[in-house]
VOGU-3710 file (C-alpha; in Angstrom, 3 decimals, decimal comma):
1> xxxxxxxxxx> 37,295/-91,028/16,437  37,231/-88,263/18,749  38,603/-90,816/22,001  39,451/-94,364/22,765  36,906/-93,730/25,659  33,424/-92,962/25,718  34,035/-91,322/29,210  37,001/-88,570/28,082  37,642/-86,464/24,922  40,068/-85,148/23,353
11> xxxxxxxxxx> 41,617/-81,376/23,186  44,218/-80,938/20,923  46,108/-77,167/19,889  49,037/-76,872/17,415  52,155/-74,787/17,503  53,157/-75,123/13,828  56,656/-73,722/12,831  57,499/-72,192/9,618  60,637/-71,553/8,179  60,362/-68,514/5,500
21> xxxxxxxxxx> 61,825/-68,861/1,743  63,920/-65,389/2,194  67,515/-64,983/0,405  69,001/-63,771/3,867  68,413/-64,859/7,581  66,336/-62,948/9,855  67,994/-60,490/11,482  71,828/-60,734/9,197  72,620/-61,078/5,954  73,870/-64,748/5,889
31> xxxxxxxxxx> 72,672/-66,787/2,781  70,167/-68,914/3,886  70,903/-73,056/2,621  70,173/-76,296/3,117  72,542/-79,203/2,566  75,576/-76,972/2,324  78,640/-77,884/4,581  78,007/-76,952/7,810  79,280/-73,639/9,716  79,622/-71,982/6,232
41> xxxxxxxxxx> 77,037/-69,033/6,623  77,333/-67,462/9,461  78,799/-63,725/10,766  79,031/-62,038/14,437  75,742/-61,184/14,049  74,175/-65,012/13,656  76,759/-66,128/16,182  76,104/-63,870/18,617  79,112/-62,124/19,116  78,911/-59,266/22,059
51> xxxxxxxxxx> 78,121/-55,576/20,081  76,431/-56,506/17,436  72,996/-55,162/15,811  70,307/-57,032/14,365  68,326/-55,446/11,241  64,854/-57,154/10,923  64,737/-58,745/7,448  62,015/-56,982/5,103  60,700/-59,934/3,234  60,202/-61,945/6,591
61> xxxxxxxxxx> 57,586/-59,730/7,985  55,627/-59,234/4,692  55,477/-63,185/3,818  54,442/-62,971/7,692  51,830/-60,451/6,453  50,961/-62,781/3,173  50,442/-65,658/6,245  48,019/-63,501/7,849  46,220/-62,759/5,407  45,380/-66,162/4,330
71> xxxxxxxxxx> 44,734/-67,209/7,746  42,180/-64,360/8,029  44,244/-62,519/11,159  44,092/-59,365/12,528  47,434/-57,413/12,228  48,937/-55,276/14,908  49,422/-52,016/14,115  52,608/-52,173/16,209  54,007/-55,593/17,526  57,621/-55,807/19,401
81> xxxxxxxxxx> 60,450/-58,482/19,551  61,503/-60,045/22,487  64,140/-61,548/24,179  63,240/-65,504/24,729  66,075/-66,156/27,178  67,569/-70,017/28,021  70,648/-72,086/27,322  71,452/-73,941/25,069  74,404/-75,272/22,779  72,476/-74,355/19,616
91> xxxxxxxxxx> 71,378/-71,312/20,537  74,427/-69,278/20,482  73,111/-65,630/22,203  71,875/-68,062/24,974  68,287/-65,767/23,854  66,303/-66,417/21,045  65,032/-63,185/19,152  60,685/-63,550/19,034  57,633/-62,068/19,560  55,692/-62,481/23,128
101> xxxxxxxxxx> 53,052/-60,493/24,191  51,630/-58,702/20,839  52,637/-60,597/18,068  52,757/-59,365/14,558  48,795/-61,334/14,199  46,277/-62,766/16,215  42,681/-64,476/15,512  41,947/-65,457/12,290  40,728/-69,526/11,605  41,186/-71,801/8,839
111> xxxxxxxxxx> 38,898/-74,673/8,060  37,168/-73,858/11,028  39,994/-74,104/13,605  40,421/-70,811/15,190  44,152/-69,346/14,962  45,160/-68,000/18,255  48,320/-65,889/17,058  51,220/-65,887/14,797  54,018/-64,185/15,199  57,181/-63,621/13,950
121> xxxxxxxxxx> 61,193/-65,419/15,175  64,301/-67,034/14,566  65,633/-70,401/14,220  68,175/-71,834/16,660  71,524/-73,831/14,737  71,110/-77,429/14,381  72,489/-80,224/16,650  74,161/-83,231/15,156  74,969/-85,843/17,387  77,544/-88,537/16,228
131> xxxxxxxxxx> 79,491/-91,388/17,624  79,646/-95,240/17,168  75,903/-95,633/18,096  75,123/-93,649/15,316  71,664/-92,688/17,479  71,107/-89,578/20,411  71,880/-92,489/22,865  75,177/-93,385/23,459  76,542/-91,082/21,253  80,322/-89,688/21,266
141> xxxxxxxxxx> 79,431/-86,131/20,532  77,015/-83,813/20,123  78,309/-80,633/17,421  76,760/-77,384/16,154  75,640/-76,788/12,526  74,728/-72,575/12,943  74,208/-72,353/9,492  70,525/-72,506/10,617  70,563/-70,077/13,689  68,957/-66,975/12,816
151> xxxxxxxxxx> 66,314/-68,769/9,911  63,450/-66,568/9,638  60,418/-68,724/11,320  56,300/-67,949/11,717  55,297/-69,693/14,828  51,323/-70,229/13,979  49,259/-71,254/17,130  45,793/-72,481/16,856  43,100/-72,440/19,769  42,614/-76,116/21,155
161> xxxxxxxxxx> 40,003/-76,794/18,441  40,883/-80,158/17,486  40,054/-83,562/18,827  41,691/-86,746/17,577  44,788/-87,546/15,357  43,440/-88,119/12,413  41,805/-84,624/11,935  45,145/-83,285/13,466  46,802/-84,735/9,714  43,963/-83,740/7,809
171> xxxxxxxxxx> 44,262/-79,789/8,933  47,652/-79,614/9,395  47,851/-81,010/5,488  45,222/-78,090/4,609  47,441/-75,674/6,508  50,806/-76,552/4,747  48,683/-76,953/1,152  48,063/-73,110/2,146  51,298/-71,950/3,005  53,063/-73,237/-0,109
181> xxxxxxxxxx> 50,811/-71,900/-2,347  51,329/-68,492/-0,834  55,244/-69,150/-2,075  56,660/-68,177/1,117  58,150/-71,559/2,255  58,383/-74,946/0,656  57,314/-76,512/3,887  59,410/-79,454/3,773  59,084/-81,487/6,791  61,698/-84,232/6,301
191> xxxxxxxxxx> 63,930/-80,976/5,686  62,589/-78,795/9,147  60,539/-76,056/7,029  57,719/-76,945/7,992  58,215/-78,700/12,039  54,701/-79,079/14,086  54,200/-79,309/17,905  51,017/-80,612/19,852  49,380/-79,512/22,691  47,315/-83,154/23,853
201> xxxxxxxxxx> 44,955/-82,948/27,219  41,804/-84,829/27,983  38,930/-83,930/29,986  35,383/-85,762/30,736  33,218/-85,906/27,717  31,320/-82,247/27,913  33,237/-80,719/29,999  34,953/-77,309/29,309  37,702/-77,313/31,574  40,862/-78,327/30,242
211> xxxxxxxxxx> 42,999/-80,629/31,440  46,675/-81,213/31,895  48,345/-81,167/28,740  51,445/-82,811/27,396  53,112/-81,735/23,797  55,195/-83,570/21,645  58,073/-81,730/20,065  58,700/-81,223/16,269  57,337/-84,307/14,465  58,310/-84,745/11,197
221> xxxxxxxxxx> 55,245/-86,188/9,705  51,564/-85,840/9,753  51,184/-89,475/9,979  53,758/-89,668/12,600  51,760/-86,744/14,395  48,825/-88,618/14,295  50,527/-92,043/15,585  51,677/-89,781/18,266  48,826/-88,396/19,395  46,384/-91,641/19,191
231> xxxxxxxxxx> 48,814/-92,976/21,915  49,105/-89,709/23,574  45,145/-89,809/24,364  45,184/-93,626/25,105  48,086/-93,145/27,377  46,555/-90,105/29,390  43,056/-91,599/28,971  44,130/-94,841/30,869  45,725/-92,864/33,949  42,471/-90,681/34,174
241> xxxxxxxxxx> 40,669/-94,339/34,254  43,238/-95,507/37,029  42,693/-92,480/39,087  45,982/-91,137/38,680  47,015/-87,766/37,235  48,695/-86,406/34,028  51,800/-84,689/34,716  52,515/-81,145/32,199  56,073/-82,723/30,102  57,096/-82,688/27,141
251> xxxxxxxxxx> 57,315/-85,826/25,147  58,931/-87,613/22,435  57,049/-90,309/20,235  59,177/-93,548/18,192  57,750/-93,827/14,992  59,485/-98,027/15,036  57,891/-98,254/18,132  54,742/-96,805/18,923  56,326/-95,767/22,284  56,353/-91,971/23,754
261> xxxxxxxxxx> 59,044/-91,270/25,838  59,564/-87,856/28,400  62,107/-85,254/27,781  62,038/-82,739/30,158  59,227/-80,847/32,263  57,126/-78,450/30,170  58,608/-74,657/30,466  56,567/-71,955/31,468  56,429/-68,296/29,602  58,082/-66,790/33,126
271> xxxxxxxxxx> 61,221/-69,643/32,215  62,195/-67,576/29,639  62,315/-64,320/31,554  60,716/-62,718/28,311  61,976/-58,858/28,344  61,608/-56,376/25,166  64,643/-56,606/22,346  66,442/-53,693/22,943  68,432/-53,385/19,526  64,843/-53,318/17,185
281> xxxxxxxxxx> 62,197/-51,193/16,724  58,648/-51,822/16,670  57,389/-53,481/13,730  54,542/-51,346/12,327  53,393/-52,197/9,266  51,968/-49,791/6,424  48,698/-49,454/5,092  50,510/-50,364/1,679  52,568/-53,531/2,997  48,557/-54,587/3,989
291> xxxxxxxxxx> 46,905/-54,134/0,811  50,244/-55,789/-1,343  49,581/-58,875/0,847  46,282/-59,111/0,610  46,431/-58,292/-3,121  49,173/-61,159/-3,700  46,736/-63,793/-2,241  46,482/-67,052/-4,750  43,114/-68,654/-4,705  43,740/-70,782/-1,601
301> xxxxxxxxxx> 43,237/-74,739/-1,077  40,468/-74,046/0,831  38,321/-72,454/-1,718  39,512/-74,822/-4,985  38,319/-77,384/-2,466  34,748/-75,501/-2,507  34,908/-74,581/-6,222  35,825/-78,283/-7,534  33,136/-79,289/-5,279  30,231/-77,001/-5,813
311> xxxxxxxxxx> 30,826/-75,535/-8,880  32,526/-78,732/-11,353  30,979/-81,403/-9,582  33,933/-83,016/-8,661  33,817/-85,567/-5,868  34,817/-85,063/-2,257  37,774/-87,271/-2,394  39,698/-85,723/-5,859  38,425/-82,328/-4,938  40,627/-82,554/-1,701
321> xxxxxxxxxx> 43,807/-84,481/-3,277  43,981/-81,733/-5,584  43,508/-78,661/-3,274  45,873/-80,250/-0,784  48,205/-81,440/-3,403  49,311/-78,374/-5,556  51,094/-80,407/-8,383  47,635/-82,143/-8,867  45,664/-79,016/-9,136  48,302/-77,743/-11,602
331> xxxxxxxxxx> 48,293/-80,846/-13,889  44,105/-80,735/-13,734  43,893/-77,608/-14,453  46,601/-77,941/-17,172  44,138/-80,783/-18,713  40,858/-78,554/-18,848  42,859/-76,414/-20,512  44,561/-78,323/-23,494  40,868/-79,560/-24,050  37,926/-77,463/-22,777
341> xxxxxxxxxx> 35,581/-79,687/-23,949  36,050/-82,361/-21,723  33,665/-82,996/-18,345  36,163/-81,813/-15,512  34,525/-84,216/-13,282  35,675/-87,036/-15,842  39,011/-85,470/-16,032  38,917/-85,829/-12,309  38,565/-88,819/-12,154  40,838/-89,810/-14,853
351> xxxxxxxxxx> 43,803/-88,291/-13,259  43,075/-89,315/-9,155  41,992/-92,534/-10,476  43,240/-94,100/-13,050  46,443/-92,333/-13,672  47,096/-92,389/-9,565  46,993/-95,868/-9,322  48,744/-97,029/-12,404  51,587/-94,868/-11,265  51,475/-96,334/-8,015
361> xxxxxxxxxx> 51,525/-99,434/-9,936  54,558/-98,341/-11,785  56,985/-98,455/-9,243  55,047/-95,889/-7,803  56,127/-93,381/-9,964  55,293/-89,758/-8,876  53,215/-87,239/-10,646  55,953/-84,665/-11,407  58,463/-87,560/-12,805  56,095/-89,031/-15,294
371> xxxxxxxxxx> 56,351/-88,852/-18,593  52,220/-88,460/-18,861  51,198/-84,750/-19,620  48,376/-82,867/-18,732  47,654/-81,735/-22,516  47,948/-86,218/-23,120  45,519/-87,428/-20,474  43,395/-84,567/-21,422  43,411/-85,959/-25,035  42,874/-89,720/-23,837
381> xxxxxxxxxx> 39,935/-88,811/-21,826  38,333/-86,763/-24,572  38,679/-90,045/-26,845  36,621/-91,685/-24,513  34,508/-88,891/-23,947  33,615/-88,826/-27,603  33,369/-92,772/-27,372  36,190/-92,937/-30,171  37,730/-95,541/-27,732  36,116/-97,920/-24,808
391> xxxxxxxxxx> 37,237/-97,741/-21,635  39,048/-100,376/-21,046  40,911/-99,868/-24,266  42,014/-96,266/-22,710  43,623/-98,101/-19,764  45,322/-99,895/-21,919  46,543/-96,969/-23,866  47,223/-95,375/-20,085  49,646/-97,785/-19,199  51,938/-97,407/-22,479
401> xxxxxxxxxx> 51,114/-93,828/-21,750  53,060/-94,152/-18,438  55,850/-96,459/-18,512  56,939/-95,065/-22,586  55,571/-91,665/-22,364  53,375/-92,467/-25,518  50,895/-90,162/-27,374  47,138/-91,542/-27,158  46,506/-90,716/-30,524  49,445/-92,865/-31,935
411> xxxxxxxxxx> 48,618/-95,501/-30,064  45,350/-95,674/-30,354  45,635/-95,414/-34,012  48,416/-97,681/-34,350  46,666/-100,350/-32,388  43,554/-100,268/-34,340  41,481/-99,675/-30,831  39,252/-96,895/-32,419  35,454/-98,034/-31,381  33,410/-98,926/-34,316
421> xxxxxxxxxx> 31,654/-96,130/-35,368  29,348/-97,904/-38,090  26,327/-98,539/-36,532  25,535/-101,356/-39,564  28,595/-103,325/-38,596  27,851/-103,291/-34,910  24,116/-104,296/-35,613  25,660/-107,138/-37,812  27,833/-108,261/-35,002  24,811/-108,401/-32,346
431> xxxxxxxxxx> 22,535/-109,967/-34,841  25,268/-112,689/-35,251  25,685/-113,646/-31,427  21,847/-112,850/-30,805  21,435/-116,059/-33,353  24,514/-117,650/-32,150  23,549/-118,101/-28,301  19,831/-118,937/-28,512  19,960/-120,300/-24,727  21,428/-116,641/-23,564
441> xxxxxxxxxx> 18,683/-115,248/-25,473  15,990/-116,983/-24,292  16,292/-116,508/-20,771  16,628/-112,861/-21,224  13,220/-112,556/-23,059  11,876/-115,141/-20,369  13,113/-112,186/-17,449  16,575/-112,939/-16,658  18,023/-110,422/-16,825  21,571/-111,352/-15,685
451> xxxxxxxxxx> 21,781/-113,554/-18,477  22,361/-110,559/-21,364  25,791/-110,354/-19,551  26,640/-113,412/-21,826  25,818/-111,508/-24,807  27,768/-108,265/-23,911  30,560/-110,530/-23,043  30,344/-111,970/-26,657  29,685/-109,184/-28,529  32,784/-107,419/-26,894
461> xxxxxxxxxx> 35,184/-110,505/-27,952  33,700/-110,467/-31,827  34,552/-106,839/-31,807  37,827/-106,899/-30,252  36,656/-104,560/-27,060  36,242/-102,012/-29,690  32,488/-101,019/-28,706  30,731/-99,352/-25,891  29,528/-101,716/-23,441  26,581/-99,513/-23,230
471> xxxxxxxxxx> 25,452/-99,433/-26,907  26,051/-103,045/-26,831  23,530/-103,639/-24,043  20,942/-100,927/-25,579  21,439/-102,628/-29,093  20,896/-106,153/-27,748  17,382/-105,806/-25,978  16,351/-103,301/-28,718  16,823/-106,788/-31,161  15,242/-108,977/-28,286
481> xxx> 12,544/-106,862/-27,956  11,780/-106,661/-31,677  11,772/-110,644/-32,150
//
């Protein structure tokens, strides 16, 4: 749904944070970590202690390059850091180090949402806040982690291409499948790689004036981020309704409460009294630093989308789990190649279907923890393929598969669920229950034809589920059909 009104639509841009998988911080040599005690990687430099120089870190610009290139941007031939001056306890220079008016790349689109720029910055420290409360309310004290400040970050904006929440969690998804296949961040959001802002106006239905936007800060979730902006656009669309008007802030949405709350009035670029870092030089990068990133380009989510869809067959739904989801892509791909013979669309299938759900059934087990291997689905799904086993023998043989790590083969074998391959014995078997249910019989040679399902059903049980429900149905009116 584009808007909870017929009347007003929604525009929607992202400001999309990403923090960069370097050894060192941006602009210092401080390890960069996660988890580790706080206030234990940090120098003058990070800390902002007066006389100090900061030395732009290599590997930041050219995964910034690597980011361009998937995004399809246009790179500056000379961009500039900045000065991004305000206050605040975490940011210890009371300026943060960024890129204003030329960033390091501009244009570009992915998935047909145009990228407006993306440039290159630091993180500020972290803020804990503790006390009794244990919440932001009402808490004792607020303290400084700065083993953060100075993180190397890519700000990506988009243009203000998108129109409801859902589609908001369906690119952003796209866009973080995209970035950690490039290798340059693991875009963890419960951790604050990956942190996503939203831009949220509405304006009349066909109009192209914008109107007055609101943005919610750093959600943590794409399905928070779309929670948040459903009641975003119901919020502002009921004040348009009433007449009123939406004031520019900056808001904060409860997850446990479906409730946005206001922070603070929305800063303008002339707040930050934006003024050229004196201590770095332009960053101009080399014909050779283009061509490495564009040569070190993975084949991207959005075209294994297009190539399990157009070129395997694969159906809309799997094709997209598995370009968005790189550990399913991996474990296909790992399956076509332990058995090339098997239909990849059946594979599909197999392994967003069946497997998916009986390890959601499983305690909802994830992919990477079970003990099911691409090279042993693979082999199940050929046995089926091959008709050595029935279906729903093979989901039988999937569930041992998942909670004892089992090999198909042995327990197939073991089992005795091989499908009988003599053609005699099966014909025996459907002679018997042809002569054995007359009343079935008859009404499927007097045109009902609902009534062989009574003879599938029994052939099945005489066999022990070890025959193809299809041969069974093609055997049985080839016998009616000769008496």
């Amino acid at each position: 749904m584009n808007s909870p009104d017929a009347e007003f639509e929604a525009v929607i841009g992202l400001e999309i944070h990403v923090q960069l998988s370097t050894e060192t911080k941006m602009f210092c040599g401080c390890r960069l970590s996660f988890g580790d005690p706080p206030n234990t990687h940090t120098c003058p430099i990070c800390l902002g202690h007066p006389g100090v120089l900061p030395v732009p870190n290599r590997r930041a610009i050219e995964y910034a390059l690597l980011i361009a290139a998937a995004l399809g941007c246009e790179v500056a031939p000379s961009s500039i850091f900045h000065r991004k001056n305000y206050f605040y306890p975490d940011n210890p220079k009371a300026y943060q180090i960024s890129q204003f008016d030329v960033p390091i790349a501009s244009g570009g689109n992915l998935a047909g949402v145009r990228i407006h720029r993306a440039h290159l910055e630091e993180d500020a420290a972290k803020m804990i806040h503790v006390g009794t409360s244990g919440r932001i309310q009402g808490s004792d004290a607020s303290l400084v982690d700065f083993n953060r400040a100075g993180t190397p970050l890519v700000e990506i904006v988009t243009e203000p291409d998108l129109t409801s929440g859902a589609q908001v969690r369906e690119w952003g998804q796209l866009l973080r499948a995209t970035v950690r296949q490039l290798g340059v961040s693991d875009v963890n959001m419960e951790e604050g790689s990956l942190r996503c802002d939203a831009n949220v106006s509405i304006r009349p239905k066909g109009s192209d004036q914008l109107g007055t936007k609101t943005e919610m800060k750093n959600m943590n979730s794409f399905r928070f981020l779309e929670r948040g902006i459903e009641a975003e656009i119901e919020r502002q669309t009921g004040i348009l309704r009433n007449g009123g008007q939406v004031v520019q802030e900056t808001l904060h949405f409860d997850p446990a409460t479906g409730e946005l709350h206001p922070l603070r009035s929305k800063e303008e670029a002339h707040d930050y009294r934006y003024m050229p870092e004196p201590d770095l030089v332009p960053v101009a990068p080399d014909s050779g630093m283009l061509e490495a990133a564009a040569a070190a380009l993975p084949e991207l989510p959005e075209a294994r989308e297009a190539r399990y869809r157009d070129e395997l067959g694969i159906q809309e739904g799997a094709a997209r789990l598995m370009s968005v989801e790189t550990a399913w892509a991996e474990f296909f791909e790992g399956m076509l190649e332990s058995e090339p013979e098997i239909e990849p669309k059946v594979a599909a299938n197999w392994l967003t279907g069946e497997l998916a759900a009986e390890l959601r059934r499983q305690d909802d087990i994830s992919l990477g923890s079970s003990p099911v291997t691409p090279a042993n689905l693979a082999r199940l799904v050929g046995m089926v393929q091959a008709k050595r086993v029935s279906n729903a023998s093979a989901k039988d043989v999937l569930v041992k598969m998942v909670s004892e790590g089992a090999d198909p083969e042995q327990v197939v074998v073991g089992e005795g669920l091989e499908q009988i391959s003599d053609s005699g014995e099966l014909e025996s078997i459907v002679d018997a229950v042809i002569e054995a249910n007359p009343g079935p019989a008859g009404e499927v040679l007097g045109g009902n034809e609902k009534a062989i399902g009574a003879l599938v059903g029994a052939v099945m049980k005489e066999a022990g589920g070890r025959v193809d429900g299809g041969e069974v149905n093609r055997l049985l009116r080839e016998r009616l059909t000769a008496d």
